[in-house]
TIRO-2110 file (N, C-alpha, C; in Angstrom, 1 decimal):
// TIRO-2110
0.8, -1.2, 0.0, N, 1, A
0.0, 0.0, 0.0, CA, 1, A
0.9, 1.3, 0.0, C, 1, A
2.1, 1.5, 0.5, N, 2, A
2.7, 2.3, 0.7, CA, 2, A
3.7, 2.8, -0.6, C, 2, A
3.9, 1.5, -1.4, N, 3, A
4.3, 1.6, -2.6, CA, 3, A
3.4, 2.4, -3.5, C, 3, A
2.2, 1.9, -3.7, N, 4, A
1.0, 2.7, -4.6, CA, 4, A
1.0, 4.0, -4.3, C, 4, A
1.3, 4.1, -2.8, N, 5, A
1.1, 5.8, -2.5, CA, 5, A
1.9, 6.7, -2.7, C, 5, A
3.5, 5.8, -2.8, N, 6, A
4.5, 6.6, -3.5, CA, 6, A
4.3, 6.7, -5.1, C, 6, A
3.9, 5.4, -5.5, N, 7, A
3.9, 5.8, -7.3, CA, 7, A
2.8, 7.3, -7.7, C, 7, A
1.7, 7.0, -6.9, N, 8, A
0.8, 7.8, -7.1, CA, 8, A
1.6, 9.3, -7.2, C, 8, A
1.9, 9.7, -5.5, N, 9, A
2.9, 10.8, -5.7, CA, 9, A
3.5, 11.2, -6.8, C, 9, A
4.3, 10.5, -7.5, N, 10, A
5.5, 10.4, -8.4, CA, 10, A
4.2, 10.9, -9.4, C, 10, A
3.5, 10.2, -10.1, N, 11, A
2.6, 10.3, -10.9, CA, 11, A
2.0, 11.5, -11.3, C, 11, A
2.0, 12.2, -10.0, N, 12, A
0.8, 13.3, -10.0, CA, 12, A
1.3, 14.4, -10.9, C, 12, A
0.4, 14.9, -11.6, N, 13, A
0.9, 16.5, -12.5, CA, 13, A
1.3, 17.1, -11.7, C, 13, A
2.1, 18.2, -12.3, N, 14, A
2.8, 19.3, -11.3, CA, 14, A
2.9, 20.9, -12.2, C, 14, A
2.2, 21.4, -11.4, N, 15, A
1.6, 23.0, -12.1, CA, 15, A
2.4, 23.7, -11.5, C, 15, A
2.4, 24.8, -12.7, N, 16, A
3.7, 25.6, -12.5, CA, 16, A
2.5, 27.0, -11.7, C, 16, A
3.0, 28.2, -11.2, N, 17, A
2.4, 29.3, -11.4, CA, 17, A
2.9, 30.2, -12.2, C, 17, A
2.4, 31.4, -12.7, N, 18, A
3.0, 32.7, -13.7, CA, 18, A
3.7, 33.2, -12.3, C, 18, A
4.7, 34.3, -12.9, N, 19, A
5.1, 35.1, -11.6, CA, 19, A
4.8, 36.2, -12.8, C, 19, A
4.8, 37.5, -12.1, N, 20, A
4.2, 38.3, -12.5, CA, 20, A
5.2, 39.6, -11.9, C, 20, A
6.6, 40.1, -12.3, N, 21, A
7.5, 41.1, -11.8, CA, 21, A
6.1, 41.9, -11.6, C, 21, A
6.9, 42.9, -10.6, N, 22, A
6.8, 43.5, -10.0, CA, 22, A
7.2, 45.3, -10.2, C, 22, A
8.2, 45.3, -11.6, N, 23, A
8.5, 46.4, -11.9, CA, 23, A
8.3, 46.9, -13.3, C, 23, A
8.5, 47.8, -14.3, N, 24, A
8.5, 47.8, -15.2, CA, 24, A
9.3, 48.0, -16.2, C, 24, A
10.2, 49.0, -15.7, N, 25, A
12.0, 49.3, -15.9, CA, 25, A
12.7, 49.7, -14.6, C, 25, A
14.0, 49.5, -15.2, N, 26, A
15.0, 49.4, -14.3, CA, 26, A
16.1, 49.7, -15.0, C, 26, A
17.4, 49.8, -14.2, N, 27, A
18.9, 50.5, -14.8, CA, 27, A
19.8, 49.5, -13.8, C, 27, A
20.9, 49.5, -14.5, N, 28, A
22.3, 48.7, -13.8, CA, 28, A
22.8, 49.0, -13.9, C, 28, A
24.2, 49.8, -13.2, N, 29, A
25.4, 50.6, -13.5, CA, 29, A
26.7, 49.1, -13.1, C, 29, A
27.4, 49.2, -14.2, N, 30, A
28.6, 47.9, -13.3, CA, 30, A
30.2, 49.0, -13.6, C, 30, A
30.5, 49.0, -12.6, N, 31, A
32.3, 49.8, -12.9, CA, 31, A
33.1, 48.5, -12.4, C, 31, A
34.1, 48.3, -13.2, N, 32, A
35.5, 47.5, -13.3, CA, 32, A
36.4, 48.5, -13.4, C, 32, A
37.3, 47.8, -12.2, N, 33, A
38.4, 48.8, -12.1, CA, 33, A
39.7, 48.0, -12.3, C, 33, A
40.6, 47.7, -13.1, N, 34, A
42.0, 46.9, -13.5, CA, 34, A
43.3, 47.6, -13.6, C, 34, A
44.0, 47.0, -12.9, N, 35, A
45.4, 47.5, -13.0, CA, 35, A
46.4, 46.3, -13.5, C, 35, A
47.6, 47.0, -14.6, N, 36, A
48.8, 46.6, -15.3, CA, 36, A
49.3, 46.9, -15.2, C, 36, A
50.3, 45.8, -14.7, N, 37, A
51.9, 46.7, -14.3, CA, 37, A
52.8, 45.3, -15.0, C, 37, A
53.4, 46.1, -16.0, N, 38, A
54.4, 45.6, -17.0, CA, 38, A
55.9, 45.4, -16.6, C, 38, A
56.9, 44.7, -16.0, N, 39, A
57.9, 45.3, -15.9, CA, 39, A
59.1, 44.7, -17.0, C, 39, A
60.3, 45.5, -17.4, N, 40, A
61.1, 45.0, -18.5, CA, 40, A
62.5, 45.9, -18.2, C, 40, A
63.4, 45.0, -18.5, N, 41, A
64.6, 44.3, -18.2, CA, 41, A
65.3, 44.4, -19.4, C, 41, A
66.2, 45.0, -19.8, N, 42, A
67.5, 45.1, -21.2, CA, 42, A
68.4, 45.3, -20.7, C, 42, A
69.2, 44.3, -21.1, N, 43, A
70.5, 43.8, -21.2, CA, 43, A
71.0, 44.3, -21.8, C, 43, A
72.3, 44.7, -22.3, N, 44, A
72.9, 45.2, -23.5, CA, 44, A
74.7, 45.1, -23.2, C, 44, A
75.1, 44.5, -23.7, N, 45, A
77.0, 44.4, -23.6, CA, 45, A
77.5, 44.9, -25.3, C, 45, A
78.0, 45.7, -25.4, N, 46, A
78.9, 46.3, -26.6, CA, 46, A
80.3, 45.4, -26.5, C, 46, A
80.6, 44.8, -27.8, N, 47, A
82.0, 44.4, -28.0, CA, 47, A
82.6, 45.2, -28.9, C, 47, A
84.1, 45.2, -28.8, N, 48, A
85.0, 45.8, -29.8, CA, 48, A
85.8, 45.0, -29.9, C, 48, A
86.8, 45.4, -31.5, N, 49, A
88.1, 45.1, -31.4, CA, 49, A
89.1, 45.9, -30.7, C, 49, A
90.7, 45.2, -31.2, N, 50, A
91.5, 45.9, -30.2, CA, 50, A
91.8, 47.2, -31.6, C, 50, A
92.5, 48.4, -30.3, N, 51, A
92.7, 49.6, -31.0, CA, 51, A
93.8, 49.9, -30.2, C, 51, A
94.3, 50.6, -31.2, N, 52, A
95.6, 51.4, -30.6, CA, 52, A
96.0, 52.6, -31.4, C, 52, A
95.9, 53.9, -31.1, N, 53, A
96.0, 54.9, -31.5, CA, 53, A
96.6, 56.0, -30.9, C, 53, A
97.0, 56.6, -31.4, N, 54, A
97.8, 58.2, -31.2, CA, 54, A
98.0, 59.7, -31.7, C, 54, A
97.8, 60.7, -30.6, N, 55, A
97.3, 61.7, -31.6, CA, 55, A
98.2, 62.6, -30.6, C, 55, A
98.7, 63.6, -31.5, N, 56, A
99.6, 64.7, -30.4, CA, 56, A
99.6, 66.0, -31.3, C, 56, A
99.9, 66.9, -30.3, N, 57, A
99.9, 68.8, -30.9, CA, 57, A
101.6, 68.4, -30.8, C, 57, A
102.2, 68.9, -31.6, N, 58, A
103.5, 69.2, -31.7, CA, 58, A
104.7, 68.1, -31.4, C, 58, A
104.0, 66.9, -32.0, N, 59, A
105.0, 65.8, -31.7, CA, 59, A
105.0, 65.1, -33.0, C, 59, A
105.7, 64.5, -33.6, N, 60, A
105.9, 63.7, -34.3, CA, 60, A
106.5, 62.0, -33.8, C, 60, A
105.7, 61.0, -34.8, N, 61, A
106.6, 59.5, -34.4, CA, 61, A
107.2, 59.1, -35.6, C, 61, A
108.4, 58.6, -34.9, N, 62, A
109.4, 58.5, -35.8, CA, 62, A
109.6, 57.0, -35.6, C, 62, A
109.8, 55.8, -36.8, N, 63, A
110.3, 54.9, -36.9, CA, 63, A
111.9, 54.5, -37.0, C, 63, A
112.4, 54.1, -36.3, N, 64, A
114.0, 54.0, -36.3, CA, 64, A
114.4, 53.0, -37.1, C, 64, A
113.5, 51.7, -37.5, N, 65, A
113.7, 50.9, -38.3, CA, 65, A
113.5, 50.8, -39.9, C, 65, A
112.8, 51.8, -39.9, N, 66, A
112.7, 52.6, -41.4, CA, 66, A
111.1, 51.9, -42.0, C, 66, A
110.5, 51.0, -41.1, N, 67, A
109.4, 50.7, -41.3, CA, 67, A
107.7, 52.0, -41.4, C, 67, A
107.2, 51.5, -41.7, N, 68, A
106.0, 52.3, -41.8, CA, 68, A
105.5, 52.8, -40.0, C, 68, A
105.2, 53.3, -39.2, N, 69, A
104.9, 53.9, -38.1, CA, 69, A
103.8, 53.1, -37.8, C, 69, A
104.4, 51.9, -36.9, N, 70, A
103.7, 51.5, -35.7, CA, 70, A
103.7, 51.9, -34.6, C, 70, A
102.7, 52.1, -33.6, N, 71, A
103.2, 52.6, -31.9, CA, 71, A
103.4, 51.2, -31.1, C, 71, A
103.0, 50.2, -31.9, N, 72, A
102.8, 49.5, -30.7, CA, 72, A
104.7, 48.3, -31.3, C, 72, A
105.0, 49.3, -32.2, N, 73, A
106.5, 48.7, -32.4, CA, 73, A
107.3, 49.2, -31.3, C, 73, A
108.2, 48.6, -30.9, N, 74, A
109.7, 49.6, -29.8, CA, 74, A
110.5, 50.3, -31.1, C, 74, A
110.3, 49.9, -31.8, N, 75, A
111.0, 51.0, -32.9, CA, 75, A
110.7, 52.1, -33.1, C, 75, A
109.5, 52.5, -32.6, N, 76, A
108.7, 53.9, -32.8, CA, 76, A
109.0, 54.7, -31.7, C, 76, A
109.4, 55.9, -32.1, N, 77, A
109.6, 56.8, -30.9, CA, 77, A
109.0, 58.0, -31.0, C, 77, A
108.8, 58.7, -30.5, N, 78, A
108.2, 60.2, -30.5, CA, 78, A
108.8, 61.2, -30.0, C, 78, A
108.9, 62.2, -30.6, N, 79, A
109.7, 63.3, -30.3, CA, 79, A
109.1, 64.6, -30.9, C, 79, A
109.6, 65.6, -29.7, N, 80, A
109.0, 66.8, -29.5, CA, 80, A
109.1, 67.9, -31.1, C, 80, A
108.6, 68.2, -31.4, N, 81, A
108.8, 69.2, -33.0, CA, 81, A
109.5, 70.6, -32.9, C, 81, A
109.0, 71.3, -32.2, N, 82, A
109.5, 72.5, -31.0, CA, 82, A
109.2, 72.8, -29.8, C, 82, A
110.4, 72.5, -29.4, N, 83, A
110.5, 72.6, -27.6, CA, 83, A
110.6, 73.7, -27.1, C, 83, A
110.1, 74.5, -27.8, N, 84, A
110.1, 75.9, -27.1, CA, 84, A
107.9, 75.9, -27.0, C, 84, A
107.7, 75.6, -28.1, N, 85, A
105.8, 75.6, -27.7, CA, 85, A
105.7, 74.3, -27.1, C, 85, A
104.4, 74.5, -26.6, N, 86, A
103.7, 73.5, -25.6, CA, 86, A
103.1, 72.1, -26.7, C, 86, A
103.2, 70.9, -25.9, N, 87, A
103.5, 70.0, -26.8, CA, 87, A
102.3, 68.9, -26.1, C, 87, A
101.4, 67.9, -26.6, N, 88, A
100.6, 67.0, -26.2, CA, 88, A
100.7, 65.8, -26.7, C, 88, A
100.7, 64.7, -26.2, N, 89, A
100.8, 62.9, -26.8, CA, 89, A
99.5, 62.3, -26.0, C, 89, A
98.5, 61.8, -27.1, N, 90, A
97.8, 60.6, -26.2, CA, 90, A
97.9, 59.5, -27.0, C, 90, A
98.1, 58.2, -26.0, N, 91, A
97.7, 57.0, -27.0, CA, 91, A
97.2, 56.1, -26.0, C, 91, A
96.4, 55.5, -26.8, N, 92, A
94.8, 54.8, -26.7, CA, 92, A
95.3, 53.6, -27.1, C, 92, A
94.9, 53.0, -26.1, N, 93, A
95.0, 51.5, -26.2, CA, 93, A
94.1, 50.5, -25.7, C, 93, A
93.9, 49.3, -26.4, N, 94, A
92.2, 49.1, -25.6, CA, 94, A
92.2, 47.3, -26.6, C, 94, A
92.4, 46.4, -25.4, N, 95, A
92.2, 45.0, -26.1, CA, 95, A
90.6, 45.0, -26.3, C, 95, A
90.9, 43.4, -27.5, N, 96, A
89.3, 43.6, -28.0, CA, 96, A
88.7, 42.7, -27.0, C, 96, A
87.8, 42.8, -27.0, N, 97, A
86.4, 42.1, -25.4, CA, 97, A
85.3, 43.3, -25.8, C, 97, A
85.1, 43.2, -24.1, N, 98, A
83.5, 43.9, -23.8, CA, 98, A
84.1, 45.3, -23.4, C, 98, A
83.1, 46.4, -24.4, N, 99, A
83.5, 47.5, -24.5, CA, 99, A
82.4, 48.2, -23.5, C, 99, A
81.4, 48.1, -23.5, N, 100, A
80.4, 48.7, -22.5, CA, 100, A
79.2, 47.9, -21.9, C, 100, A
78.5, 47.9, -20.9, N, 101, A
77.0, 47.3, -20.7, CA, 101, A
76.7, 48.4, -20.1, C, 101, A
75.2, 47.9, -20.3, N, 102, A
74.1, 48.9, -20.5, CA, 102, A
72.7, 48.1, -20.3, C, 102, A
72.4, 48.4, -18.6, N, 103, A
71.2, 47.5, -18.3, CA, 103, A
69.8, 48.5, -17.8, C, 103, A
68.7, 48.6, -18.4, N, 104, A
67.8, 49.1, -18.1, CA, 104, A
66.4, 48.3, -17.5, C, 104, A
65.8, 49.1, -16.1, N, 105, A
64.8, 48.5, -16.0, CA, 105, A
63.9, 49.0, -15.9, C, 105, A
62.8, 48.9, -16.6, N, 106, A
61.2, 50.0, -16.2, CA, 106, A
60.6, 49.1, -16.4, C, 106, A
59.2, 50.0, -15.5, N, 107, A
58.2, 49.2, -15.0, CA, 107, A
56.7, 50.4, -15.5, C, 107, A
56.0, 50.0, -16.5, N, 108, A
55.0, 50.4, -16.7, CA, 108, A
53.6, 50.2, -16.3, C, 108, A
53.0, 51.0, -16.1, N, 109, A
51.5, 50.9, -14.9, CA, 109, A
50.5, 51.1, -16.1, C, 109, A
49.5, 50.4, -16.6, N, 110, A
48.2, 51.1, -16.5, CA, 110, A
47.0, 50.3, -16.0, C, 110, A
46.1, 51.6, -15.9, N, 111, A
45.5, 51.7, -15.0, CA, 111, A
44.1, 52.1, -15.8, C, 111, A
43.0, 50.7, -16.1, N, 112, A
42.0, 50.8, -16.9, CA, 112, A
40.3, 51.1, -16.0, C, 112, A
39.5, 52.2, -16.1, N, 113, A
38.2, 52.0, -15.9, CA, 113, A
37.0, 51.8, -16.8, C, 113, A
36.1, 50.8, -16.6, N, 114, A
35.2, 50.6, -17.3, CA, 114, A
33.5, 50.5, -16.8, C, 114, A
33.0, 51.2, -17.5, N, 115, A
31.9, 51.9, -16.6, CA, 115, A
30.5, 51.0, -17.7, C, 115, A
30.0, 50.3, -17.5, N, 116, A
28.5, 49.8, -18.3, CA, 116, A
27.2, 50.5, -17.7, C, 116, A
26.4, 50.6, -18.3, N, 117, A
24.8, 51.1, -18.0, CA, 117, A
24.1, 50.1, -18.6, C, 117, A
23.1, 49.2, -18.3, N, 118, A
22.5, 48.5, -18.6, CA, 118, A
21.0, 49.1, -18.4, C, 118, A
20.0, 49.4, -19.3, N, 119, A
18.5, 50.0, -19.2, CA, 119, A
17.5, 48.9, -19.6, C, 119, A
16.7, 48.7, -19.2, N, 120, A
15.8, 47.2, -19.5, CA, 120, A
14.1, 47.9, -18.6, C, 120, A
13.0, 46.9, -19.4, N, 121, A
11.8, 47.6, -19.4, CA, 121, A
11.1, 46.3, -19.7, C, 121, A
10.1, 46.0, -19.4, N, 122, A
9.1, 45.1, -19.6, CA, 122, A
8.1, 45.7, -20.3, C, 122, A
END
């Protein structure tokens, strides 16, 4: 008997009701607010070859071996042109490797708002 009364149950139709809002229009405002922050990193190493150079006010270089004017020969000498004016020698010398680095880091932000309005009416 208790079986029948359960199938019965099971069996029975089942009515829905209407629902019927309650309003007729309405509005939704939604704001999203996001932040980005990017950050970045560059590396940078410069190479060179080797160099060797020389540059003077009132000096000359002179080869003793009668060869063409190397500095980086011991045959090459330098000597003053007139020792009565003021006289300058540089030489530059620089094996070949890593000539410079150069590391940068920034970090960029943005910063997005997004504003929706949603309007709806029956």
């Amino acid at each position: 008997m208790k079986r029948l009364l359960l199938l019965l149950l099971i069996a029975a139709p089942v009515n829905a009701q209407s629902v019927t809002p309650n309003f007729t229009t309405g509005s939704m405002t939604q704001t999203v607010n996001a932040t980005q922050i990017v950050t970045e990193t560059t590396s940078i190493e410069r190479f060179g070859g080797a160099v060797t150079t020389w540059n003077g006010d009132n000096v000359t270089a002179i080869d003793t071996s009668g060869a063409s004017i190397d500095i980086t020969n011991t045959a090459t000498q330098f000597h003053v042109v007139d020792s009565a004016q003021p006289w300058q020698l540089e030489i530059i010398t620089r094996s070949a490797g890593l000539v410079e680095t150069e590391d940068i880091t920034r970090s960029i932000q943005t910063d997005t708002v997004t504003n929706t309005l949603s309007v709806f009416s029956q």
